[in-house]
C-alpha atoms as a printed R data frame, in Angstrom:
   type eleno elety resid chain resno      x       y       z
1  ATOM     1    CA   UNK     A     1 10.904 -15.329 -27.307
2  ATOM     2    CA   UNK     A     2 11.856 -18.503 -25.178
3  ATOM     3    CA   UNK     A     3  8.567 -20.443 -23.529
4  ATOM     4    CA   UNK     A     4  7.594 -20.314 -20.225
5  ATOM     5    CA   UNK     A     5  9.145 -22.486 -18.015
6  ATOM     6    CA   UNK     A     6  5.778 -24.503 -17.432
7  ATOM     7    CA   UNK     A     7  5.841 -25.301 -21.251
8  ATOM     8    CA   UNK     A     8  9.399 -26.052 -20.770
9  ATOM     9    CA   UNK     A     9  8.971 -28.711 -18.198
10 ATOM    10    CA   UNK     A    10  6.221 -30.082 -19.939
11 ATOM    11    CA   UNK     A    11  8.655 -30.926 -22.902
12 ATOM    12    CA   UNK     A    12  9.458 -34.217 -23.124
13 ATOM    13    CA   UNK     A    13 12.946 -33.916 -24.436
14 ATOM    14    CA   UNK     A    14 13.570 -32.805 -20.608
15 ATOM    15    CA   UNK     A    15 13.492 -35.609 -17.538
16 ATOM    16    CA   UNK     A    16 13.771 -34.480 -14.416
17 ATOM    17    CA   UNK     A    17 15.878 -37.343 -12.266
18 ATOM    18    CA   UNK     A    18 15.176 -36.652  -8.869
19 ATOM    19    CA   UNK     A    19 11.834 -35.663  -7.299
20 ATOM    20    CA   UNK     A    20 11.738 -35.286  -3.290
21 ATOM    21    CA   UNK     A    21  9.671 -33.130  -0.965
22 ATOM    22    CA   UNK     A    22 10.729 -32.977   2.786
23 ATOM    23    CA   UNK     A    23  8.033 -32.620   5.207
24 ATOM    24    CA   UNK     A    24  9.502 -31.568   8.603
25 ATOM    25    CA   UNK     A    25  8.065 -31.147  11.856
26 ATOM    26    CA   UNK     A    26  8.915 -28.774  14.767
27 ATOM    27    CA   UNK     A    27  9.121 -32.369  17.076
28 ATOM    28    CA   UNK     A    28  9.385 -35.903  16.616
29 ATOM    29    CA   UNK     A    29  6.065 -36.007  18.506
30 ATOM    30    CA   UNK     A    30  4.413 -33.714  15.759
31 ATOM    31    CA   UNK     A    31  6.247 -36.389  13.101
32 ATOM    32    CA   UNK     A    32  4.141 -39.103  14.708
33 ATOM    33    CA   UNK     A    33  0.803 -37.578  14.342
34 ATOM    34    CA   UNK     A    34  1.534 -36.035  10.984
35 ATOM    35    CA   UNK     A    35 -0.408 -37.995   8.268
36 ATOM    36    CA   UNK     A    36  1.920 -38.046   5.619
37 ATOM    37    CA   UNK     A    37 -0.560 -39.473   2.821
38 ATOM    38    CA   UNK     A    38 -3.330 -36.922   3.281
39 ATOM    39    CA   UNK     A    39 -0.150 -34.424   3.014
40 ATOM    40    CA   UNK     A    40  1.398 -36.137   0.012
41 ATOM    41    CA   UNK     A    41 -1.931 -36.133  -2.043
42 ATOM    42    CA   UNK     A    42 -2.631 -32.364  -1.111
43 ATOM    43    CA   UNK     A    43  0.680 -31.258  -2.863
44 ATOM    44    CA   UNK     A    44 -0.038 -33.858  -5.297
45 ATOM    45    CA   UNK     A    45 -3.157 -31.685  -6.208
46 ATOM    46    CA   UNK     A    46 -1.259 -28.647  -5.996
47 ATOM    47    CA   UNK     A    47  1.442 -29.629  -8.184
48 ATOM    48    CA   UNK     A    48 -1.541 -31.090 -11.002
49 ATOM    49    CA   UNK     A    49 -3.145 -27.149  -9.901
50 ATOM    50    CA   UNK     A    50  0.590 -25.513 -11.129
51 ATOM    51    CA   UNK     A    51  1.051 -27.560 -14.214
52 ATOM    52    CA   UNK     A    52  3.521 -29.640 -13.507
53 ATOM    53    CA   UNK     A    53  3.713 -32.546 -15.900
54 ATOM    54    CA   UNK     A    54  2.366 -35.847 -14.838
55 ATOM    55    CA   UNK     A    55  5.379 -38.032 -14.874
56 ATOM    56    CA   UNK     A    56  6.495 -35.719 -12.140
57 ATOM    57    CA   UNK     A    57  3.670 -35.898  -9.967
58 ATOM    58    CA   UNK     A    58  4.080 -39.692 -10.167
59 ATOM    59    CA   UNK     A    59  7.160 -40.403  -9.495
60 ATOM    60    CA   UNK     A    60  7.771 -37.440  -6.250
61 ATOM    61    CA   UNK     A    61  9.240 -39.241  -3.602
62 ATOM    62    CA   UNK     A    62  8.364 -37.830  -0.040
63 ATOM    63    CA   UNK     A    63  9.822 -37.837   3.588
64 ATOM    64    CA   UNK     A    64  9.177 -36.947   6.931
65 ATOM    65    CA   UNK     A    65 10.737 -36.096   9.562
66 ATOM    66    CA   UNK     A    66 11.755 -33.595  12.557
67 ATOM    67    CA   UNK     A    67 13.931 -30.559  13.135
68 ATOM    68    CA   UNK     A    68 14.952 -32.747  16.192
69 ATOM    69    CA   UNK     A    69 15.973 -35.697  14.259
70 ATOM    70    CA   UNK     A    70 17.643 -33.288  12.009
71 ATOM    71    CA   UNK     A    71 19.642 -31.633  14.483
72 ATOM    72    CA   UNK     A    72 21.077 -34.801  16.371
73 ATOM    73    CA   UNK     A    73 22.010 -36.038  12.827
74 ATOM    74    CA   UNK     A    74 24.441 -33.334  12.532
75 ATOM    75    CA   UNK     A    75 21.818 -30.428  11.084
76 ATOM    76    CA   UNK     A    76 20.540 -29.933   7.609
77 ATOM    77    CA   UNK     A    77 23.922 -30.668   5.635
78 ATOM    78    CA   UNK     A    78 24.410 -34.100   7.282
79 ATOM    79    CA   UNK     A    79 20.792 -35.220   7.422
80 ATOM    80    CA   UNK     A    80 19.638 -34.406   3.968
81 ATOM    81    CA   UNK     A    81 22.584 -36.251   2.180
């Protein structure tokens, strides 16, 4: 029977490369209020909460930004590469 994935990721013969969440606001003027560290350590928590493995929860690398700043880049495709 194979493990679950949560033991799987906790398996150390596995490194994930790239960590990134995206937080994006309706409005550049919602980006400017939005605190990004109270956000960052809340899905921090929930990550610890799922059982993701430490290292993870470390090393996540987070963004903000807007669906306008998205769209005048080009949309999601061109933004997010």
């Amino acid at each position: 029977m194979a493990k679950p994935l949560r033991e799987e990721l906790n398996d150390s013969r596995f490194e994930v490369v790239h960590r990134a969440a995206w937080f994006i606001c309706e409005h550049h003027s919602a980006k400017e209020k939005f605190d990004l560290q109270v956000s960052v350590e809340a899905l921090k928590n929930k990550m610890r909460g799922a059982g993701f493995p430490q290292r993870a929860v470390e090393t996540l690398w987070t963004g903000v930004t807007s669906q306008t700043e998205i769209q005048r880049a080009g949309g999601r495709f061109y933004f997010f590469r």
